[in-house]
N, CA, C and O atoms as CSV, one atom per row, in Angstrom:
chain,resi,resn,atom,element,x,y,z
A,1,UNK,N,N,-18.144,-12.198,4.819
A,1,UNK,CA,C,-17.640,-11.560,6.018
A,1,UNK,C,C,-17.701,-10.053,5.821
A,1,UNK,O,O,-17.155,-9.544,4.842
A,2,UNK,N,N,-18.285,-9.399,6.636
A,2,UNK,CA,C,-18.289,-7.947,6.704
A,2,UNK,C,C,-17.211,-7.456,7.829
A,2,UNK,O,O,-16.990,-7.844,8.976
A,3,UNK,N,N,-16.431,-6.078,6.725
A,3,UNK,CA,C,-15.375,-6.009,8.122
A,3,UNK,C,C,-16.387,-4.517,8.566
A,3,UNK,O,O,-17.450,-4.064,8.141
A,4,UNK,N,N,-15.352,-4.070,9.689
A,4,UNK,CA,C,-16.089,-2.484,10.380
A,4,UNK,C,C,-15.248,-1.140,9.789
A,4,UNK,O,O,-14.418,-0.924,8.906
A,5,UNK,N,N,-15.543,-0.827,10.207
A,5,UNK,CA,C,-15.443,0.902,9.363
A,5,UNK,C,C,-14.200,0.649,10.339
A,5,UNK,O,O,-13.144,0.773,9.718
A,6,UNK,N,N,-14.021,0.327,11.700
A,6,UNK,CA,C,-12.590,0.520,12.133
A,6,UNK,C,C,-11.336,-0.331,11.670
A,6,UNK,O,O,-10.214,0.175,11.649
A,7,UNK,N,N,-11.665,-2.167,11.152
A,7,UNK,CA,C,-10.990,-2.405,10.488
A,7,UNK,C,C,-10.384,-2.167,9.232
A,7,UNK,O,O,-9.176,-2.301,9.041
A,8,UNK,N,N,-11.470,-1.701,8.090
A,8,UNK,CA,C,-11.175,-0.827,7.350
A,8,UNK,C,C,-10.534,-0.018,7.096
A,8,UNK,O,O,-9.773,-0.186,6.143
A,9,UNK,N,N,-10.518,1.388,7.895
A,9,UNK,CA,C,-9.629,2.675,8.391
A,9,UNK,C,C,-8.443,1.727,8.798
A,9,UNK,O,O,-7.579,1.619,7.927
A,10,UNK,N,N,-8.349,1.395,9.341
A,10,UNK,CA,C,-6.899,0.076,9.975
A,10,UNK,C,C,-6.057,0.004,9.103
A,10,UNK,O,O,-5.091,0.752,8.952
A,11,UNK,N,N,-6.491,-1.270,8.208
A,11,UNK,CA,C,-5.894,-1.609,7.499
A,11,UNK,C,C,-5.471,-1.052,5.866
A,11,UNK,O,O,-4.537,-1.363,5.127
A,12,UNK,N,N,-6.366,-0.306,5.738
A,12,UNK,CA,C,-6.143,0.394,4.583
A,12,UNK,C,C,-5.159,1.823,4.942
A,12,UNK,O,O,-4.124,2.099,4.334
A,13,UNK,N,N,-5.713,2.582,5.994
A,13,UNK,CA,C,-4.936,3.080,6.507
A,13,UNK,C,C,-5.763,4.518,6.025
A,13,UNK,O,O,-5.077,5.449,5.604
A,14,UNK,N,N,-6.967,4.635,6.088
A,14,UNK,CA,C,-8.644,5.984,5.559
A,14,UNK,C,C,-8.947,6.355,6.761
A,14,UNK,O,O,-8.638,5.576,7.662
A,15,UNK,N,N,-9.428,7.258,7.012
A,15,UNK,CA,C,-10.295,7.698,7.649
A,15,UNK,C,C,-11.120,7.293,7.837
A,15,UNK,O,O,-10.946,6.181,7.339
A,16,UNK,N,N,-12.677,7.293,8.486
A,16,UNK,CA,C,-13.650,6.020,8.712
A,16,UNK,C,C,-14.441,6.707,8.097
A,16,UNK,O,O,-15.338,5.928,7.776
A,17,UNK,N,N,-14.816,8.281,7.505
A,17,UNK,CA,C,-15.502,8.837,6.771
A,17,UNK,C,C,-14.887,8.205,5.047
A,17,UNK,O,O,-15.604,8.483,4.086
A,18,UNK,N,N,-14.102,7.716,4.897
A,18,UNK,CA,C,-13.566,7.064,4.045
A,18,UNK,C,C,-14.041,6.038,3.390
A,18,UNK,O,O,-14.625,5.868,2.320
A,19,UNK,N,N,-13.429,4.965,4.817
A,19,UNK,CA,C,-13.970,3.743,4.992
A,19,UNK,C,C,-15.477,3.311,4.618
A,19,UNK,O,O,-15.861,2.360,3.937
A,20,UNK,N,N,-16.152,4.238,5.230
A,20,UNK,CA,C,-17.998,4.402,5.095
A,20,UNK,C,C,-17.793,4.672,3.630
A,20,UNK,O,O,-18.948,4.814,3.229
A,21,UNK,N,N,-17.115,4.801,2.760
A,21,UNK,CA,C,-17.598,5.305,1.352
A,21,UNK,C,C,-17.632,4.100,0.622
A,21,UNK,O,O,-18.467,3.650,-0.164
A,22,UNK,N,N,-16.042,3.463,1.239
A,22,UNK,CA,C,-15.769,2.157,0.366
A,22,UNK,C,C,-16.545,1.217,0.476
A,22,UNK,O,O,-16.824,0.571,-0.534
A,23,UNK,N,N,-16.969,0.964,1.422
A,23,UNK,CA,C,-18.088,0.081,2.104
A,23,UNK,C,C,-19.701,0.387,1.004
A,23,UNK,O,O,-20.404,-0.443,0.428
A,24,UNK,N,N,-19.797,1.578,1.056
A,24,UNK,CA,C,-21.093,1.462,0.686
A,24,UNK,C,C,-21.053,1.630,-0.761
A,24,UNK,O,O,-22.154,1.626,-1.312
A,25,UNK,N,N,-19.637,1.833,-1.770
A,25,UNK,CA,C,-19.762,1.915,-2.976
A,25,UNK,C,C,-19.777,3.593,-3.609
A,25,UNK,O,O,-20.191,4.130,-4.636
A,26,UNK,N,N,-19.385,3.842,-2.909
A,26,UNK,CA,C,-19.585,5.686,-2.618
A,26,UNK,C,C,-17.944,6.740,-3.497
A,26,UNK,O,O,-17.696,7.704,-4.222
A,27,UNK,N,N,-17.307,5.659,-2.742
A,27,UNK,CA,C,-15.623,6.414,-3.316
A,27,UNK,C,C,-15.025,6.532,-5.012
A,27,UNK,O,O,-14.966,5.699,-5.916
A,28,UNK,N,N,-14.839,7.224,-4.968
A,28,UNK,CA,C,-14.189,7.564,-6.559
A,28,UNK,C,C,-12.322,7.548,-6.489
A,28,UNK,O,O,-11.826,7.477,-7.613
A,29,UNK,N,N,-11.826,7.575,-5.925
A,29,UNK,CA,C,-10.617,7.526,-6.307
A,29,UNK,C,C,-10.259,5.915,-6.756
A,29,UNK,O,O,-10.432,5.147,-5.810
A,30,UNK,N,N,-9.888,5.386,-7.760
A,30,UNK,CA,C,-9.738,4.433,-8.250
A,30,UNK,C,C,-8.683,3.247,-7.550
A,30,UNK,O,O,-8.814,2.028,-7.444
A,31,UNK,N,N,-7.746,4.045,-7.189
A,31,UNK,CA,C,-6.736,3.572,-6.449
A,31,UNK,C,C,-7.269,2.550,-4.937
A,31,UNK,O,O,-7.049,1.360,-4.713
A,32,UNK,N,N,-8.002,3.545,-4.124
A,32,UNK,CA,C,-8.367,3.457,-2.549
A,32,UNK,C,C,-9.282,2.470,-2.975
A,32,UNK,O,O,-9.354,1.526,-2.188
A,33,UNK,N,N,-10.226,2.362,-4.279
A,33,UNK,CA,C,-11.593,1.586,-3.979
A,33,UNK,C,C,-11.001,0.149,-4.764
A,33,UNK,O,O,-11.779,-0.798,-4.652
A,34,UNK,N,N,-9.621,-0.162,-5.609
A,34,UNK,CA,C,-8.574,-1.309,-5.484
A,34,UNK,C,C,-8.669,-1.850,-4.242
A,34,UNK,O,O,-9.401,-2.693,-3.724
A,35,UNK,N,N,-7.510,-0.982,-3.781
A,35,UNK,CA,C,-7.088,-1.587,-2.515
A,35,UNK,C,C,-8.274,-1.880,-1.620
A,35,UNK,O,O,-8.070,-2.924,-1.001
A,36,UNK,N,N,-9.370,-1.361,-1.350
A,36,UNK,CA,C,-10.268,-2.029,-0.503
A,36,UNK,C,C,-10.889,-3.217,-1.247
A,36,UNK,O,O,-11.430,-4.027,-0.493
A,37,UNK,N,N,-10.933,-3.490,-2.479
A,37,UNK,CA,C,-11.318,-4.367,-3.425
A,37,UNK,C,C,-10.489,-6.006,-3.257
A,37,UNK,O,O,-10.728,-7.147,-2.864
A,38,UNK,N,N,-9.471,-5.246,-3.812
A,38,UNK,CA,C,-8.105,-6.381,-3.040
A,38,UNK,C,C,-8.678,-6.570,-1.305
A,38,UNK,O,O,-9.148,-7.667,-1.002
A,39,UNK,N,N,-8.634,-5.891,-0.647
A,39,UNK,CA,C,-8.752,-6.108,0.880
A,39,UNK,C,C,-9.896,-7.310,0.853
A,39,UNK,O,O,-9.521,-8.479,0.773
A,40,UNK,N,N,-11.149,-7.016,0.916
A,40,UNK,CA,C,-12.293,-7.874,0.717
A,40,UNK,C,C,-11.922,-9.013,-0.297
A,40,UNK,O,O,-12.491,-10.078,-0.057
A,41,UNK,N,N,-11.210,-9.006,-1.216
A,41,UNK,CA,C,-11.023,-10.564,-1.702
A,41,UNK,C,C,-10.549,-11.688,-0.853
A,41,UNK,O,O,-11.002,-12.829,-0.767
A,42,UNK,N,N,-9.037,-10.852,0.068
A,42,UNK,CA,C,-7.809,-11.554,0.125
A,42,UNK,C,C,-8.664,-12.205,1.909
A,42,UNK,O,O,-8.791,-13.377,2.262
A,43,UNK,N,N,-9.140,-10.801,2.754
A,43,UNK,CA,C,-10.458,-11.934,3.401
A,43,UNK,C,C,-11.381,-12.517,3.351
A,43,UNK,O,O,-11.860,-13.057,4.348
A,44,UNK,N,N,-12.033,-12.599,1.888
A,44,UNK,CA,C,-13.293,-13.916,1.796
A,44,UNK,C,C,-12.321,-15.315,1.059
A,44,UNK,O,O,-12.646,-16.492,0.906
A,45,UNK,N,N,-11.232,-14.698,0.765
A,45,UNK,CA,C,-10.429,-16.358,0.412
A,45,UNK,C,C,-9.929,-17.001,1.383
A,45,UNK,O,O,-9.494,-18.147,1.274
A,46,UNK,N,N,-9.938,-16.261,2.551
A,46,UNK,CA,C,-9.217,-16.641,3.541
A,46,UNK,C,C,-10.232,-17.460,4.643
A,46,UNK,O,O,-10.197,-18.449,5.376
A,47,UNK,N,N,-11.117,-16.414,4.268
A,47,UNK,CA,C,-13.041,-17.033,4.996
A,47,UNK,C,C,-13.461,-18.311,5.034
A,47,UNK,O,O,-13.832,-19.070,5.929
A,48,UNK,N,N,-13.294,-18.400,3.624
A,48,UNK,CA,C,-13.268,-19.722,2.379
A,48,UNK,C,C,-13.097,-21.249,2.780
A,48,UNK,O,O,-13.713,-22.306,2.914
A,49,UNK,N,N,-11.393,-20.436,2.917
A,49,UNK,CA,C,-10.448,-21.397,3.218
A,49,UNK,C,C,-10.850,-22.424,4.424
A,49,UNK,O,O,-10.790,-23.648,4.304
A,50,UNK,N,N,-11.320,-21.651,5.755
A,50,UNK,CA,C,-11.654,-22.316,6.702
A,50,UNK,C,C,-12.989,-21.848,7.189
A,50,UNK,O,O,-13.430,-20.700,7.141
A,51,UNK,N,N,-13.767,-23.314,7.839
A,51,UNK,CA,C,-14.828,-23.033,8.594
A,51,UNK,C,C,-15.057,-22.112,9.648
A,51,UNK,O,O,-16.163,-21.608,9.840
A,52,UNK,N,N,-14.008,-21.862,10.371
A,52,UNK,CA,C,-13.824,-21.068,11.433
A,52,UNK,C,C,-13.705,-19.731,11.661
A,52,UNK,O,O,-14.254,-19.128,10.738
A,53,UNK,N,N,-13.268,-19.041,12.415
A,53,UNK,CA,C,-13.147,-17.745,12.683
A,53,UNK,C,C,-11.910,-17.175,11.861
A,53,UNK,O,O,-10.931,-17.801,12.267
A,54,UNK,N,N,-11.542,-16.310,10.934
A,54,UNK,CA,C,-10.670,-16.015,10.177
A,54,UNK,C,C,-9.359,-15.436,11.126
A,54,UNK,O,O,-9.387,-14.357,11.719
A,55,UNK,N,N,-8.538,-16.119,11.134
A,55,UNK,CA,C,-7.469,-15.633,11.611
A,55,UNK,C,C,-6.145,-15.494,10.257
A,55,UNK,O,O,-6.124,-16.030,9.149
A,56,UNK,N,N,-4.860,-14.292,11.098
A,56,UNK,CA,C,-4.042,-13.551,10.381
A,56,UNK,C,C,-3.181,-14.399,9.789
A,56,UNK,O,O,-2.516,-14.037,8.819
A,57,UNK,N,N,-3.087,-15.769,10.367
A,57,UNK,CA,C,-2.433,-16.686,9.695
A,57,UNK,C,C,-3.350,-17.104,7.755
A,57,UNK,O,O,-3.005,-17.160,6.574
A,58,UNK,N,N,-4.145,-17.220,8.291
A,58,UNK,CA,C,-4.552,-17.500,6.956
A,58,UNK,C,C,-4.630,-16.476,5.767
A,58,UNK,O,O,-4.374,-16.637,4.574
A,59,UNK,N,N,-5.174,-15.090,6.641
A,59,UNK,CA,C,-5.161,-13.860,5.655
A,59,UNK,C,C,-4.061,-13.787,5.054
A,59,UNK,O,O,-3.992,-13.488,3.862
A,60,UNK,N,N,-3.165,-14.017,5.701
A,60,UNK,CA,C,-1.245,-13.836,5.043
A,60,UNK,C,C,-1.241,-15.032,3.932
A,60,UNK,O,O,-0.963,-14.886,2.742
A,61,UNK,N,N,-1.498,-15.870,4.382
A,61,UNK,CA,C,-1.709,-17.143,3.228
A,61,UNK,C,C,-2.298,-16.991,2.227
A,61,UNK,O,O,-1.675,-17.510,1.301
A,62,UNK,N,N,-3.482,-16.395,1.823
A,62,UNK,CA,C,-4.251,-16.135,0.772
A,62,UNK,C,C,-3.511,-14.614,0.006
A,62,UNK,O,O,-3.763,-14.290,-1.154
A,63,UNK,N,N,-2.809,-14.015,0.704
A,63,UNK,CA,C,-2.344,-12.843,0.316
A,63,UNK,C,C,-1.387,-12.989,-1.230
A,63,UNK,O,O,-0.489,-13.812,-1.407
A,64,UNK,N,N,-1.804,-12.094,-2.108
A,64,UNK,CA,C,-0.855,-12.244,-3.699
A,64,UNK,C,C,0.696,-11.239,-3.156
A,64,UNK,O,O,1.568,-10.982,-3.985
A,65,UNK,N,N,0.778,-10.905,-2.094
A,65,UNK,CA,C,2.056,-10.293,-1.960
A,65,UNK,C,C,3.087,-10.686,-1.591
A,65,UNK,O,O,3.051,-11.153,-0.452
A,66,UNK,N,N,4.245,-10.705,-2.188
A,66,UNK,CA,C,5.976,-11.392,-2.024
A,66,UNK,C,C,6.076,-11.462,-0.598
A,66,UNK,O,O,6.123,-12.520,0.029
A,67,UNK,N,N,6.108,-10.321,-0.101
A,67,UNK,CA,C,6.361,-9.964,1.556
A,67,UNK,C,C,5.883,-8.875,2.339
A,67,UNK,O,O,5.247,-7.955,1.823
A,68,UNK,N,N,6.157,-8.925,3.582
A,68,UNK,CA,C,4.790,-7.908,3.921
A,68,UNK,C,C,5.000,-6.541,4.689
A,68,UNK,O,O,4.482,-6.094,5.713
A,69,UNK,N,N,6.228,-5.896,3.563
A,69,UNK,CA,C,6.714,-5.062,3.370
A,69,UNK,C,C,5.698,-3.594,3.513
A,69,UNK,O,O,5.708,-3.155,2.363
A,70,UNK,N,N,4.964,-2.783,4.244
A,70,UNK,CA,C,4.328,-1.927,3.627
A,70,UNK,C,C,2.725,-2.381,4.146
A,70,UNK,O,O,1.704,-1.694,4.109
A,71,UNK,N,N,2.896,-3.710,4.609
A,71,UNK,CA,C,1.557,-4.363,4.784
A,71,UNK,C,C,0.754,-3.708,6.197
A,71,UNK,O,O,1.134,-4.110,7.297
A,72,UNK,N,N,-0.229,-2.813,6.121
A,72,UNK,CA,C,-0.897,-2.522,7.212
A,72,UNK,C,C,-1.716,-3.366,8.181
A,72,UNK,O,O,-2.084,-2.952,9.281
A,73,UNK,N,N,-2.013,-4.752,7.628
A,73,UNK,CA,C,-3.029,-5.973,8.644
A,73,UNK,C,C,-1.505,-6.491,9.067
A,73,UNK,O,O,-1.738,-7.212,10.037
A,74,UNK,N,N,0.087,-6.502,8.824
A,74,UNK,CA,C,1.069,-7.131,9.196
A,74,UNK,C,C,1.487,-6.325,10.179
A,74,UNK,O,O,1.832,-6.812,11.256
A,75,UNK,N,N,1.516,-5.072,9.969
A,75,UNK,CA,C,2.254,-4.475,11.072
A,75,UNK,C,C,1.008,-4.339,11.963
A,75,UNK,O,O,1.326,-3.963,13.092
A,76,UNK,N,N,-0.485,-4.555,11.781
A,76,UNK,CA,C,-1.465,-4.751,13.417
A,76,UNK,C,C,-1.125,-5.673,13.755
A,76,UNK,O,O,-1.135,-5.682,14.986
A,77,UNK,N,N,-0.678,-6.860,13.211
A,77,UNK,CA,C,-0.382,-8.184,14.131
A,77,UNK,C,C,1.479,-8.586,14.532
A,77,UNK,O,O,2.057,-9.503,15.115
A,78,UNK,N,N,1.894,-7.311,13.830
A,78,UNK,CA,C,3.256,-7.336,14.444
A,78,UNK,C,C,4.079,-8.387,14.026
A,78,UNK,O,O,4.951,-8.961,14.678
A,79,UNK,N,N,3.577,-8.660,12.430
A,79,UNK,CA,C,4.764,-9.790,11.529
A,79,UNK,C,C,6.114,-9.004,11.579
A,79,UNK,O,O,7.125,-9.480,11.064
């Protein structure tokens, strides 16, 4: 699954000149290119999981986090 430079910026919470870095392998801050690292796991497990169109129910399901405290894809869907 490929996300867009706007989901990206979204959920990570970058700029889309950002986003375009992480995407293409470009970014150096160690931290930002994690978290987009983590990001792309936690939606191809979720991909995985079902045949279908990936919905936020499942992304939350595959997620390694306690609660979704801080969570930027939680507060777009308004957990």
């Amino acid at each position: 699954m490929s996300l867009t430079l706007n989901e990206i910026s979204s959920v990570l919470g970058v700029s889309k000149p950002t986003a375009s870095a992480l995407k293409n392998g470009k970014y150096k801050a160690a931290d930002t290119v994690a978290k987009y690292e983590a990001l792309i796991n936690v939606v191809e497990k979720a991909a995985n999981k079902s045949d279908s169109k990936t919905d936020p129910d499942s992304i939350c399901a595959a997620c390694p986090r306690d609660d979704c405290t801080g969570c930027r894809l939680a507060e777009l869907i308004n957990l």
